[in-house]
NUBA-893718 format. One record per residue (C-alpha): residue number from 0; x, y, z. Coordinates in nm, 4 decimals, decimal comma. Layout:
BEGIN
    n        xx        yy        zz
  NUM         X         Y         Z
...
This chain:
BEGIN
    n        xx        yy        zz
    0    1,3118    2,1542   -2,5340
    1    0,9445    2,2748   -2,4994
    2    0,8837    2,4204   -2,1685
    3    0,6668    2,2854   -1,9245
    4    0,4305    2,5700   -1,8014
    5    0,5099    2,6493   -1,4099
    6    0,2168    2,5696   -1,1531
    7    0,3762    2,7390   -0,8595
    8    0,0630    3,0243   -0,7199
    9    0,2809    3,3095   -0,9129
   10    0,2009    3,1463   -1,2234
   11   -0,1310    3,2571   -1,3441
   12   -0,2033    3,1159   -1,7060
   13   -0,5070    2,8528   -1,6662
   14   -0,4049    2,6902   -1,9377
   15   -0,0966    2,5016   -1,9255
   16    0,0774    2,1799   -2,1497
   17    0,3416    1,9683   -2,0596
   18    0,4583    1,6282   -2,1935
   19    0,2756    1,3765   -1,9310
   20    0,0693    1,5035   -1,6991
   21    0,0619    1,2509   -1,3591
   22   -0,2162    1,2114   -1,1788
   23   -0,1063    1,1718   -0,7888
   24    0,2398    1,2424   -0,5862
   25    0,2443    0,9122   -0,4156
   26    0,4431    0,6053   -0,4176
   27    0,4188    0,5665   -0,8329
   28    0,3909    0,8979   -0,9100
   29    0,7027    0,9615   -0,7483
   30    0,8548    0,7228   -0,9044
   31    0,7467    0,7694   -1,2308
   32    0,8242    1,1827   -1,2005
   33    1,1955    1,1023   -1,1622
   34    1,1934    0,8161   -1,4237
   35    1,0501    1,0785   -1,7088
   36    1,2406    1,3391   -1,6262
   37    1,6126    1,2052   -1,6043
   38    1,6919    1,2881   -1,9905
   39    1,6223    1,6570   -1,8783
   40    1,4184    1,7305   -2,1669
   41    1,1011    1,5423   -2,1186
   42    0,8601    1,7514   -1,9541
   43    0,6183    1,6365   -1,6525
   44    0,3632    1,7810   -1,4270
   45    0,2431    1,6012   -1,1217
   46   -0,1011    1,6947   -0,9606
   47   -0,1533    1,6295   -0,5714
   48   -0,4476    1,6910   -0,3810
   49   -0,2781    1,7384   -0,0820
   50    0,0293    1,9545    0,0759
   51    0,3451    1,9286    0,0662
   52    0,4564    1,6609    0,3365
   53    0,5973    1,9305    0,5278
   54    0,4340    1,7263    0,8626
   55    0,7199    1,6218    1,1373
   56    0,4958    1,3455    1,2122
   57    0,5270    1,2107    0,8226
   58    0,9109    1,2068    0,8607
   59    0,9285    1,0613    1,2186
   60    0,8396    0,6669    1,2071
   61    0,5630    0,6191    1,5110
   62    0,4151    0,9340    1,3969
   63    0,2189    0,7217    1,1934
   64   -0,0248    0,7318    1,5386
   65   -0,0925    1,0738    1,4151
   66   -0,1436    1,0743    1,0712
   67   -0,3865    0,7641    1,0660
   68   -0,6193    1,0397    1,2061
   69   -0,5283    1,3722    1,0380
   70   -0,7383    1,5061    0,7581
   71   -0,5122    1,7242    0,6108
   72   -0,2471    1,4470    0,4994
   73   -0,4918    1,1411    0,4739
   74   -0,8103    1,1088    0,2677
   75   -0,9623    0,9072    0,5799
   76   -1,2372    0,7265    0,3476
   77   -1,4196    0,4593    0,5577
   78   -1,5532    0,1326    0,3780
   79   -1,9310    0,0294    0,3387
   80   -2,0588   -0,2025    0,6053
   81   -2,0552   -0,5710    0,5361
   82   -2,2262   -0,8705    0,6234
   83   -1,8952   -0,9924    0,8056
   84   -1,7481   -0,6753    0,9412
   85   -2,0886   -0,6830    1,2148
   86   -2,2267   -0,3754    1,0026
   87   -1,9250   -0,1788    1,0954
   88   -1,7577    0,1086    0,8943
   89   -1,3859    0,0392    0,8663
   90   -1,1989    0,3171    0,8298
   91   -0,9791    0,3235    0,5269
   92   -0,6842    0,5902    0,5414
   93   -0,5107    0,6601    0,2371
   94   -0,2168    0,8933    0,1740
   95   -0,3349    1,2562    0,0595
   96    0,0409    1,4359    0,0472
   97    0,3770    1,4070   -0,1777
   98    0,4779    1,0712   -0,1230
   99    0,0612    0,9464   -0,0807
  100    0,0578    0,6467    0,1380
  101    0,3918    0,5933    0,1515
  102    0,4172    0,8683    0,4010
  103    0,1597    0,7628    0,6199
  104    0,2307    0,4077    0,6465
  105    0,3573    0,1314    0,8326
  106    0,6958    0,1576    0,6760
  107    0,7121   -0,2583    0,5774
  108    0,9058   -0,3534    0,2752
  109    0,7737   -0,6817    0,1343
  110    0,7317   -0,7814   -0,2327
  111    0,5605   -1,0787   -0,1856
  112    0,6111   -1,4336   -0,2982
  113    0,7573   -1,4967   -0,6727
  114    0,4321   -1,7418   -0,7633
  115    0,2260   -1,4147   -0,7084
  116    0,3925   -1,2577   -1,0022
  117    0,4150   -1,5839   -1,1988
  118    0,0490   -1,5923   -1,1374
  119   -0,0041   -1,2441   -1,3143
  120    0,1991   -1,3840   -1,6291
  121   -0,0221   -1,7094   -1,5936
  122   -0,3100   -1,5397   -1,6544
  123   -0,1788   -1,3429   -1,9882
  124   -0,0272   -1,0642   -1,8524
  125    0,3361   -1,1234   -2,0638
  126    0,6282   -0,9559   -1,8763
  127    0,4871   -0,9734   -1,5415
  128    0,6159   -1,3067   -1,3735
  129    0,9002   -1,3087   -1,1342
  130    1,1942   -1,3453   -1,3422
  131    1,0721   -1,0471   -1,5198
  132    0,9467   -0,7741   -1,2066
  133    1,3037   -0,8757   -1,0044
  134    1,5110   -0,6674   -1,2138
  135    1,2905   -0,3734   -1,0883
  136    1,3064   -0,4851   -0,7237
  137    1,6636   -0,4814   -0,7624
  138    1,7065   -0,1454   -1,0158
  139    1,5135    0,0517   -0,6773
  140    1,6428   -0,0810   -0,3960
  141    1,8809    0,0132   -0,1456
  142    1,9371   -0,2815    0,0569
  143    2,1380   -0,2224    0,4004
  144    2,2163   -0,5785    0,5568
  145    2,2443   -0,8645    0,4311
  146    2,0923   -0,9793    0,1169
  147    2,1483   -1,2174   -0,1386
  148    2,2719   -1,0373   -0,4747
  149    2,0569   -1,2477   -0,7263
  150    1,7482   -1,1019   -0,5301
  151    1,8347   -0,7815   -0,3375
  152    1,9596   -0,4307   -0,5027
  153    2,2546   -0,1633   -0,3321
  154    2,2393    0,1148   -0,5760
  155    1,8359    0,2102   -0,5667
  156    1,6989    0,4880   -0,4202
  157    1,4876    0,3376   -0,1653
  158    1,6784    0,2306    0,1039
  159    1,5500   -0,0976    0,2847
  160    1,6958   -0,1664    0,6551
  161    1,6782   -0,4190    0,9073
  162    1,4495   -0,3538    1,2289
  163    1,7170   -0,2030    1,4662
  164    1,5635   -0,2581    1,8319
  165    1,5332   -0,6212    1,9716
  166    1,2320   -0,6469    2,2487
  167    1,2602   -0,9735    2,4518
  168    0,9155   -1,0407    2,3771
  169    1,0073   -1,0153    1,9646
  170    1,2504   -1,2611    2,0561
  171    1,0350   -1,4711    2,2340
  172    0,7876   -1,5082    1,9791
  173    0,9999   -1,5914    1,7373
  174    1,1675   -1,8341    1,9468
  175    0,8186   -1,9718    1,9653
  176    0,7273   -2,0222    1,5986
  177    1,0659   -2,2251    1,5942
  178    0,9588   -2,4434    1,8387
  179    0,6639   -2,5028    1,6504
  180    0,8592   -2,5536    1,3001
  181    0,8305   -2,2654    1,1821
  182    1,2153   -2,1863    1,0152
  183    1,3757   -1,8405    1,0777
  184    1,3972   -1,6768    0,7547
  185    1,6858   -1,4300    0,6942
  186    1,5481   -1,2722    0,4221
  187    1,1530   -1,3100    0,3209
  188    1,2150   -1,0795    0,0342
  189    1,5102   -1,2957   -0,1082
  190    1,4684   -1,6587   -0,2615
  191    1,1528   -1,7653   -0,0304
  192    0,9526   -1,5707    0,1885
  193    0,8302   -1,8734    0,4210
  194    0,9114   -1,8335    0,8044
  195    0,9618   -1,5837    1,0255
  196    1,1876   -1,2881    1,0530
  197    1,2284   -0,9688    1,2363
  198    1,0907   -0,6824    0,9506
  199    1,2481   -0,5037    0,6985
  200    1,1144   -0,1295    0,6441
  201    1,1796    0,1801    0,4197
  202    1,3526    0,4258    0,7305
  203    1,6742    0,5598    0,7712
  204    1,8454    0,7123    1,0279
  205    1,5502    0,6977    1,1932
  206    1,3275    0,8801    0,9387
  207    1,0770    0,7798    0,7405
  208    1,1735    0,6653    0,3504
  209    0,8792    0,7321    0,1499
  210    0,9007    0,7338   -0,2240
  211    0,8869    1,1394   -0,1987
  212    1,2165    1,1440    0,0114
  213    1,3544    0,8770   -0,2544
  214    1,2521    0,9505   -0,6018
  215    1,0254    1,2730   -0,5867
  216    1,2567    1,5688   -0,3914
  217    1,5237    1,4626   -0,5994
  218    1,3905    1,4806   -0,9617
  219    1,1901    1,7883   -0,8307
  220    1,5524    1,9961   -0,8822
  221    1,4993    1,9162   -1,2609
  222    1,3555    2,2172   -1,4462
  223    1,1402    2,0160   -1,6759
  224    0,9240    1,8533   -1,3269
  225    0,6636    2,0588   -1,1818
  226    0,4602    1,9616   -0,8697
  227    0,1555    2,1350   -0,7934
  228    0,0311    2,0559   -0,4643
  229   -0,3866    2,1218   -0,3340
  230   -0,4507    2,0204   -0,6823
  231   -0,7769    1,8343   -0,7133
  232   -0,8144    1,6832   -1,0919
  233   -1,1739    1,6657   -1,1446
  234   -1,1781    1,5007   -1,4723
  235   -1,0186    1,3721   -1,7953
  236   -1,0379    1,5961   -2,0853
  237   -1,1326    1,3099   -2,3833
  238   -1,1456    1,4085   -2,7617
  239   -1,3059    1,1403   -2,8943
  240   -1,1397    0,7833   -2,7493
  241   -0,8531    1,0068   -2,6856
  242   -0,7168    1,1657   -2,3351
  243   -0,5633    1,4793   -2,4235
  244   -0,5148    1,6804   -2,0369
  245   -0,6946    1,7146   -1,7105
  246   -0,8839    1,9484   -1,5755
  247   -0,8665    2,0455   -1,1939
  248   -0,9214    2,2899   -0,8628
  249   -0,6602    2,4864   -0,6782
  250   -0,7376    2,4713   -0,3253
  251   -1,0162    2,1954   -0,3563
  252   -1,3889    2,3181   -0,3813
  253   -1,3642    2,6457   -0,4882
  254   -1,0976    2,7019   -0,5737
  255   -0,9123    2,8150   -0,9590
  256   -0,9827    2,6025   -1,2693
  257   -0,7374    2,5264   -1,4575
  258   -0,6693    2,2811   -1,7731
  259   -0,3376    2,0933   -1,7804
  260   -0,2728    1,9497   -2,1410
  261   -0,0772    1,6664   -2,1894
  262    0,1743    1,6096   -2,5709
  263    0,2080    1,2621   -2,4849
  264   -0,0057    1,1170   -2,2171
  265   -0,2179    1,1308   -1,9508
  266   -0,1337    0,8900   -1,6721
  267   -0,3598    0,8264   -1,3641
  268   -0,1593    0,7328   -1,0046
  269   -0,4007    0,8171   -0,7774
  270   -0,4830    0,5028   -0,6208
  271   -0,6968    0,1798   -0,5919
  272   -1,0157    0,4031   -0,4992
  273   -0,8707    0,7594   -0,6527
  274   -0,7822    0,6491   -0,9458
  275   -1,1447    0,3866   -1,0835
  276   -1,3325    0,7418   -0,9097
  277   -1,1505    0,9331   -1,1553
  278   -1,2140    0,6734   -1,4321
  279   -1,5452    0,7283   -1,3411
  280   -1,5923    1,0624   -1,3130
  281   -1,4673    1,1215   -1,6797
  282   -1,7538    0,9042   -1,8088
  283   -1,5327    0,5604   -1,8228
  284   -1,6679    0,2761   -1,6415
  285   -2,0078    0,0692   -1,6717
  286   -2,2767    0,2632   -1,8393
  287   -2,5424    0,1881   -1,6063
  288   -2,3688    0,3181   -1,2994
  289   -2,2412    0,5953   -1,5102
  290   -2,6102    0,7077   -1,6490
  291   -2,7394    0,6184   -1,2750
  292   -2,5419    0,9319   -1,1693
  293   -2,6075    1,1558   -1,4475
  294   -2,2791    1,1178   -1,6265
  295   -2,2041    1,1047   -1,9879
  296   -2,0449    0,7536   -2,1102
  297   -1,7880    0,8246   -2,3064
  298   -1,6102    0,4546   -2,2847
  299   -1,8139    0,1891   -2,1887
  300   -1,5546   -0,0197   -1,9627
  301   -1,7058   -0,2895   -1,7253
  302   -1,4328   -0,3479   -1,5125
  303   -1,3723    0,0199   -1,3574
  304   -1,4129   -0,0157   -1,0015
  305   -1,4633   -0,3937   -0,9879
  306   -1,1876   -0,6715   -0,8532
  307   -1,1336   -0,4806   -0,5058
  308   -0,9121   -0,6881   -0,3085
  309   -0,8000   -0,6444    0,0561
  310   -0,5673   -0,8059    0,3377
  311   -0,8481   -0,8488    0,6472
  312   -0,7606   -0,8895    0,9695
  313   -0,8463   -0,9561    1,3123
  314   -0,5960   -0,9167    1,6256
  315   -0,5222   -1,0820    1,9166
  316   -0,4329   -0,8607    2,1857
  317   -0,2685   -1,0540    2,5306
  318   -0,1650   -0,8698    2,8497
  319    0,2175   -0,8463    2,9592
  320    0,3812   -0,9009    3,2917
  321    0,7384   -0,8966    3,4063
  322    0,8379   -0,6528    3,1252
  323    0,7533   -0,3312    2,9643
  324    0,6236   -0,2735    2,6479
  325    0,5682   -0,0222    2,4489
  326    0,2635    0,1088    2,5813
  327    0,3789    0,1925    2,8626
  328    0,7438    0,4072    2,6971
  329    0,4287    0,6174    2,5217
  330    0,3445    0,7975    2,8242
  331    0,4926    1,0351    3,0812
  332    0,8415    1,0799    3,1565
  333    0,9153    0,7870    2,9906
  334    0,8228    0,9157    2,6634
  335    0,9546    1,2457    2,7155
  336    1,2636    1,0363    2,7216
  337    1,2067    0,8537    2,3962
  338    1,1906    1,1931    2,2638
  339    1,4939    1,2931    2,3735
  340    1,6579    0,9849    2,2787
  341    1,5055    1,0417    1,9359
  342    1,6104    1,4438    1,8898
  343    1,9530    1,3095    1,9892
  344    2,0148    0,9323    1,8388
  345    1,7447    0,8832    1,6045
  346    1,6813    0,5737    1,7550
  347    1,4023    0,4478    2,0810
  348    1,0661    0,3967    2,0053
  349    0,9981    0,6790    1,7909
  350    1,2373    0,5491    1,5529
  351    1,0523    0,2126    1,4966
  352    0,7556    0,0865    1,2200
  353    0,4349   -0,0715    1,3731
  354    0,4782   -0,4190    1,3126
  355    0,8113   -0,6098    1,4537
  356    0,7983   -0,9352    1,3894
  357    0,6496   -1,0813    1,0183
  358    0,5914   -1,4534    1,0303
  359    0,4384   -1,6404    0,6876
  360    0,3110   -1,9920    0,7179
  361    0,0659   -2,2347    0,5643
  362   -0,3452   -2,2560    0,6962
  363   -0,2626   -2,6307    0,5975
  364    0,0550   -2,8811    0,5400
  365   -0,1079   -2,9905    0,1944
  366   -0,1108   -2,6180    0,1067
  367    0,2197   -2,5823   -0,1438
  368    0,3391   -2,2444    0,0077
  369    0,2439   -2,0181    0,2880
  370   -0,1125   -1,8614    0,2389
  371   -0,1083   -1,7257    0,5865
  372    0,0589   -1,3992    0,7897
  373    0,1117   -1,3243    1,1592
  374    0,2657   -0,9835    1,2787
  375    0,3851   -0,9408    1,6140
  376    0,4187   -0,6224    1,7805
  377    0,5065   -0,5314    2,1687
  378    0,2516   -0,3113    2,2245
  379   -0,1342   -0,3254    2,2118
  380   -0,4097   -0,0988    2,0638
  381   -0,7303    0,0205    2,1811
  382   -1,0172   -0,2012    2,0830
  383   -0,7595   -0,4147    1,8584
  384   -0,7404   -0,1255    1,6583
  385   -0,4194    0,0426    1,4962
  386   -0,3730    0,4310    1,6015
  387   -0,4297    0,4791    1,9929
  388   -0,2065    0,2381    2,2258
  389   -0,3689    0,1275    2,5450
  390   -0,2491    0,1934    2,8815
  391   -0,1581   -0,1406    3,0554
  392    0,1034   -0,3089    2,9044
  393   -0,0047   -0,5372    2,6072
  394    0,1133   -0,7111    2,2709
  395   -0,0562   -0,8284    1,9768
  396   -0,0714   -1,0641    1,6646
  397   -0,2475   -0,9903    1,3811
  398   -0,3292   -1,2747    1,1401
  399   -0,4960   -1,2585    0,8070
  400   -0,5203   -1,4832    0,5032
  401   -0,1865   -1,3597    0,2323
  402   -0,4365   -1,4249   -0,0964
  403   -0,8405   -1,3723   -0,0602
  404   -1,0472   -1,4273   -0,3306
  405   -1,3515   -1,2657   -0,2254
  406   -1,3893   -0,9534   -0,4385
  407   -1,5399   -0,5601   -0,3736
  408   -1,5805   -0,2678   -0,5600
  409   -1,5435    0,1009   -0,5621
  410   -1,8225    0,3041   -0,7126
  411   -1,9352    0,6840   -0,7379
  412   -2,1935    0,8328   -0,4529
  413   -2,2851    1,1003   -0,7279
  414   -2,1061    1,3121   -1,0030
  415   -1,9520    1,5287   -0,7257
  416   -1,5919    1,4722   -0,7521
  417   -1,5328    1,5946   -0,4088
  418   -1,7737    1,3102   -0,2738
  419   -1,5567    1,0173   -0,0962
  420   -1,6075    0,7058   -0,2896
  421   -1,8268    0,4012   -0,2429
  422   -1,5513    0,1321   -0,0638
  423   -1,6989   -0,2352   -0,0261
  424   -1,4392   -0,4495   -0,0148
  425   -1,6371   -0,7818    0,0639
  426   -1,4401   -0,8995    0,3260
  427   -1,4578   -1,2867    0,4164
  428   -1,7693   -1,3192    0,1362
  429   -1,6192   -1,6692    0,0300
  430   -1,6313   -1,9456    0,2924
  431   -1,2339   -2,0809    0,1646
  432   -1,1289   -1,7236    0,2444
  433   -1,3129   -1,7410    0,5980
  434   -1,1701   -2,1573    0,6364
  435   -0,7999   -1,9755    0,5520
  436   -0,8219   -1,7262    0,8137
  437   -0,9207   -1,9379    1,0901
  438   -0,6250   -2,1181    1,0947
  439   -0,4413   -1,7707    1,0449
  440   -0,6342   -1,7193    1,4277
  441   -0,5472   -2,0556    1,5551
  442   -0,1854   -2,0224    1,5005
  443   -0,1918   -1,6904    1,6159
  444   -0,3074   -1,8177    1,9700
  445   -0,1232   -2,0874    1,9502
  446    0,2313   -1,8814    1,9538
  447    0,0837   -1,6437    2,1824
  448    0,1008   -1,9392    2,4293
  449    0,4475   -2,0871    2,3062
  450    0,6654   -2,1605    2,5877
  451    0,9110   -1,8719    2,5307
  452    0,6493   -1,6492    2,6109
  453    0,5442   -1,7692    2,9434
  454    0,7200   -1,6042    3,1617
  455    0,5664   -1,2933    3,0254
  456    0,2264   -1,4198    2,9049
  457   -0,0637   -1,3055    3,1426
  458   -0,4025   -1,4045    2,9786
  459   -0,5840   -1,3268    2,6466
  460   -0,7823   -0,9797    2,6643
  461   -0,9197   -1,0678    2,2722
  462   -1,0925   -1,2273    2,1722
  463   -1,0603   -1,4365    2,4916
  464   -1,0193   -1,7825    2,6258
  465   -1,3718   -1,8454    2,6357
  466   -1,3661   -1,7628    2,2444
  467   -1,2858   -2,1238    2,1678
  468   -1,5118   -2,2408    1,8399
  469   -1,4639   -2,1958    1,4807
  470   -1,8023   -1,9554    1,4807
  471   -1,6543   -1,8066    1,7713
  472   -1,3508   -1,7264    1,6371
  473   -1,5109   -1,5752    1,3499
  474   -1,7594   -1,3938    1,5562
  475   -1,4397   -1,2126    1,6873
  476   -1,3162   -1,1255    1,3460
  477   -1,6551   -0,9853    1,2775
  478   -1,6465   -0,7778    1,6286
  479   -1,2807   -0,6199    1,5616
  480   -1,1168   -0,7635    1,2270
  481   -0,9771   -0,4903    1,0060
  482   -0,8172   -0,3473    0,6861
  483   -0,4543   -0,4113    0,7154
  484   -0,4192   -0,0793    0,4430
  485   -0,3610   -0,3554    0,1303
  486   -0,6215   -0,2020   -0,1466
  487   -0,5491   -0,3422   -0,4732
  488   -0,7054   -0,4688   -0,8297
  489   -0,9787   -0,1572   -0,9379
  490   -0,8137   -0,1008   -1,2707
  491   -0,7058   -0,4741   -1,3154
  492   -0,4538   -0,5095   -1,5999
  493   -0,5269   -0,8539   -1,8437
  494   -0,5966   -0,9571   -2,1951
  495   -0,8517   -0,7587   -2,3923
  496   -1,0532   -1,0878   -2,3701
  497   -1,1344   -1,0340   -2,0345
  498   -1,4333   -0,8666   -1,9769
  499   -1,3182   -0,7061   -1,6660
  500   -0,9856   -0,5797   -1,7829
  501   -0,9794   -0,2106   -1,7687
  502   -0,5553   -0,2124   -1,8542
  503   -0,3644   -0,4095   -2,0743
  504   -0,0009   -0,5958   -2,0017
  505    0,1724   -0,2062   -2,0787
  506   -0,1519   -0,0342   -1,8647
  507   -0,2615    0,1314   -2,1442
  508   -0,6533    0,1875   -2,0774
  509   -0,8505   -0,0294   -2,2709
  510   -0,9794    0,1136   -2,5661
  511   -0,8659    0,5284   -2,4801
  512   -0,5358    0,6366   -2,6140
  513   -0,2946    0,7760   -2,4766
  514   -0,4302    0,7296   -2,1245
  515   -0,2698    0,4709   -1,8681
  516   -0,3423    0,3580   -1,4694
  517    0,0205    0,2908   -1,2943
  518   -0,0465    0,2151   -0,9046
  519   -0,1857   -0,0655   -0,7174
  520   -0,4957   -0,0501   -0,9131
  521   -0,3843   -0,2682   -1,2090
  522   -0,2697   -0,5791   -0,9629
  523   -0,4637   -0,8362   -1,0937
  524   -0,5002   -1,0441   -0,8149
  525   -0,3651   -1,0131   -0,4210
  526   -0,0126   -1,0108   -0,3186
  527    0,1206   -1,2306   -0,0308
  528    0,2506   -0,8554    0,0779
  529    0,1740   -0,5309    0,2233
  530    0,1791   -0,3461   -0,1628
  531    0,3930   -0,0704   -0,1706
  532    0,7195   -0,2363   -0,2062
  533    0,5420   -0,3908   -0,5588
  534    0,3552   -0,0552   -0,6725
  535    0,7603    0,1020   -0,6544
  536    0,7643   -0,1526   -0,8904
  537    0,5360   -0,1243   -1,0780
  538    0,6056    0,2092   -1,1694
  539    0,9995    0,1772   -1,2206
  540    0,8365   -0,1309   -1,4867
  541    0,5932    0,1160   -1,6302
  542    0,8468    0,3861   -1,7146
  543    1,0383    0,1568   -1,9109
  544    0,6788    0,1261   -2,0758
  545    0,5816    0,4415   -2,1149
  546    0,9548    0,5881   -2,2670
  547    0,9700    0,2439   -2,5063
  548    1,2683    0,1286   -2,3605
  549    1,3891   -0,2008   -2,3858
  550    1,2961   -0,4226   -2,0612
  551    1,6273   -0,5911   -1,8858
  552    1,6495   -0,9129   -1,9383
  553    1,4651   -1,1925   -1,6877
  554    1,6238   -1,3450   -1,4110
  555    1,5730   -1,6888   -1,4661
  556    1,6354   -1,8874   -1,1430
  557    1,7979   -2,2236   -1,1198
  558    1,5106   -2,4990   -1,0164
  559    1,5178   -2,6232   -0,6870
């Protein structure tokens, strides 16, 4: 076995070779670290621009609060104003620590609907549809409750659970949809995802699952893994149409060079914006944004940066009476006692994801499946905004459209690779996406005023009751809409015909060898999902990939 050179700080050759060299700690790269090392032979390094996730407010689940803020686990990017955010800079947070975004997010496991997939396959992407990503669901899951066995894995290493605290108000709304005909669904992530369910999340025990604390600690007792941590990679080292290694800081700005060469390849899992910058930054992308900037093209490739897709949406926010909600357990005594109950049970508020409630519906009956998502939470945010709770007791529905077509980008500011991006994700730019979302609003209201909710149901704080027309309504998603954290499609994976592709169906970068993109980056088009559940998958497909093994066979559902 050759060695794979150790990046720990007592290590002090700056020159080093292993046989793939990762690009990013975070949800695929942890994955794909303990996929390419289980022979025991294979030598990988992965590089991480951030610490170790050593934060307790990573590993508790409503420390999320915290992180959304904190620069030294979160890249806190913030998008490009747009002509229907109200000229507002949204911030974007994205993970910057082992585990990347899975340790600073909302916890939610959702793949998505099977037509998404088939969709991907449709448009000549072979090995992508349903039948064929399920046996990846299943190979990394850990399902705890009940689950159907054709759909839902028990011997992964992600463990998925069931929402463990009931809030009359939860209940309430969801014995509102009912009323309304909207069907409880006992498992969205099973044969349909239509309805409405309490969520499913990645915590345990009342800890936080990210994909470090599932695939990355473990394969890091391997001898042939190394993770450096406060590694910045600056560029791709090319010879030719070739990516041999990386080349990257020690402690950011400043800090030591070194080169990391890889045998076999070079693969980039840095991210929908981390990983088209670094694309970029090694002189692969569009020449004429490329020569704008001063850099060298070295592989002219339209579609770097292009096909930015995002989950927008705005949020309802409704005062509470006769009940507490969470707002208030976040203060005082009474949250000195959720702390308590925490230290001692692992269970109370501190214990619990974001979002409560996930309810999937259609904008329209004619509409063939649900195109639409509501979560429901007992607890409100300041200005409608995820990360500071308000004081008086509140609870809120977000709604946004599950597939938008409207398309950003993600460019360079200048050559610096230290620079934050350019994010414009383009929110609302089509009029079908806005027509979608404002019956995501209306039925959002609507179940706010169900008659389960009454006896609790004050009034409407946002937008307001006087926000009544369709211009209205989107004058209030232009005031406070949002990202819901979804960025997907910068290194979109199709045929080489497509003069946007950037990877092909085995995310191989067009036209560079040895040199792939395994994250979020290569989804094609939007997921009716929050993403991580399908970037896990993603990777465990891509290892498969990468090592040439034989794909399991499809799971070919009976017809309905």
């Amino acid at each position: 076995m050759q060695a794979v050179g150790r990046v720990h700080d007592i290590w002090g050759r700056r020159v080093q070779t292993c046989d793939y060299v990762i690009v990013g700690a975070g949800s695929a790269g942890s994955v794909l670290a303990n996929r390419l090392t289980a022979d025991g032979k294979t030598t990988v390094c992965v590089l991480e621009a951030g610490p170790r996730d050593w934060h307790p407010y990573i590993h508790i689940p409503a420390g999320f609060i915290k992180t959304y803020h904190d620069p030294r686990v979160n890249w806190l990017y913030s998008m490009e104003p747009g002509a229907w955010t109200g000229g507002r800079r949204i911030l974007a947070p994205r993970g910057k620590t082992l585990g990347g975004s899975s340790s600073i997010n909302g916890h939610i496991y959702n793949r998505g609907q099977s037509m998404d997939f088939d969709t991907w396959a449709q448009l000549g992407n072979r090995g992508w549809g349903y039948a064929d990503v399920l046996p990846y669901f299943r190979r990394m899951e850990r399902r705890i409750g009940d689950g159907d066995p054709v759909f839902r894995g028990r011997d992964g290493a992600l463990t998925v659970t069931d929402i463990d605290w009931r809030h009359p108000l939860c209940d309430a709304f969801i014995a509102g949809a009912v009323e309304a005909g909207i069907p409880r669904n006992p498992d969205y992530n099973a044969k349909a995802q239509e309805g409405i369910a309490y969520a499913q999340r990645t915590i345990l025990n009342g800890r936080r699952m990210s994909a470090a604390r599932a695939f990355l600690y473990p394969a890091m007792r391997r001898p042939n893994l190394r993770v450096v941590t406060h590694a910045h990679t600056t560029n791709i080292i090319l010879e030719g149409k070739r990516a041999v290694g990386v080349r990257y800081l020690k402690g950011g700005r400043g800090g030591s060079a070194y080169t990391l060469h890889a045998r076999r390849e070079v693969i980039l899992s840095a991210g929908s914006y981390n990983s088209p910058q670094l694309l970029l930054l090694s002189g692969i992308g569009p020449p004429s944004h490329l020569q704008g900037l001063g850099i060298a093209v070295r592989h002219a490739l339209a579609g770097v940066g292009e096909n930015l897709r995002d989950h927008y949406a705005p949020r309802f926010v409704a005062r509470v009476k006769n009940i507490d909600t969470i707002n208030e357990r976040s203060r005082g005594l009474k949250l000195a006692g959720e702390i308590t109950k925490w230290v001692f049970t692992r269970r109370g508020i501190l214990s619990l994801s974001p979002t409560h409630v996930y309810c999937f519906w259609r904008s329209d009956p004619a509409v063939a499946s649900c195109d639409v998502q509501l979560t429901f939470t007992p607890a409100s945010y300041r200005e409608g905004v995820q990360g500071e709770l308000e004081r008086e007791p509140g609870m809120t529905v977000a709604s946004w459209q599950q597939r938008p077509e409207s398309k950003g980008y993600v460019r360079l500011r200048s050559n610096d690779p230290f620079e934050a991006p350019i994010i414009q994700p383009n929110y609302l730019a089509l009029e079908s996406d806005r027509r979608v979302l404002l019956a995501a609003m209306k039925l959002a209201r609507r179940l706010l005023k169900s008659k389960p909710l009454e006896p609790y149901y004050e009034r409407e704080d946002f937008p307001g009751p006087d926000v009544v027309s369709d211009d209205e309504l989107l004058g209030a998603a232009k005031q406070r809409g949002t990202t819901t954290f979804h960025p997907a499609g910068t290194c979109r994976m199709a045929p080489a015909s497509d003069p946007l592709a950037v990877v092909d169906e085995e995310l191989r970068v067009c036209g560079i060898e040895r040199l792939r993109v395994i994250d979020a980056s290569i989804m094609p088009t939007m997921l009716s999902a929050n993403l991580n559940a399908a970037t896990l998958m993603i990777a465990e497909k891509a290892s498969d990939l990468v090592l040439g093994r034989s794909a399991p066979d499809p799971i070919v559902l009976a017809a309905e």
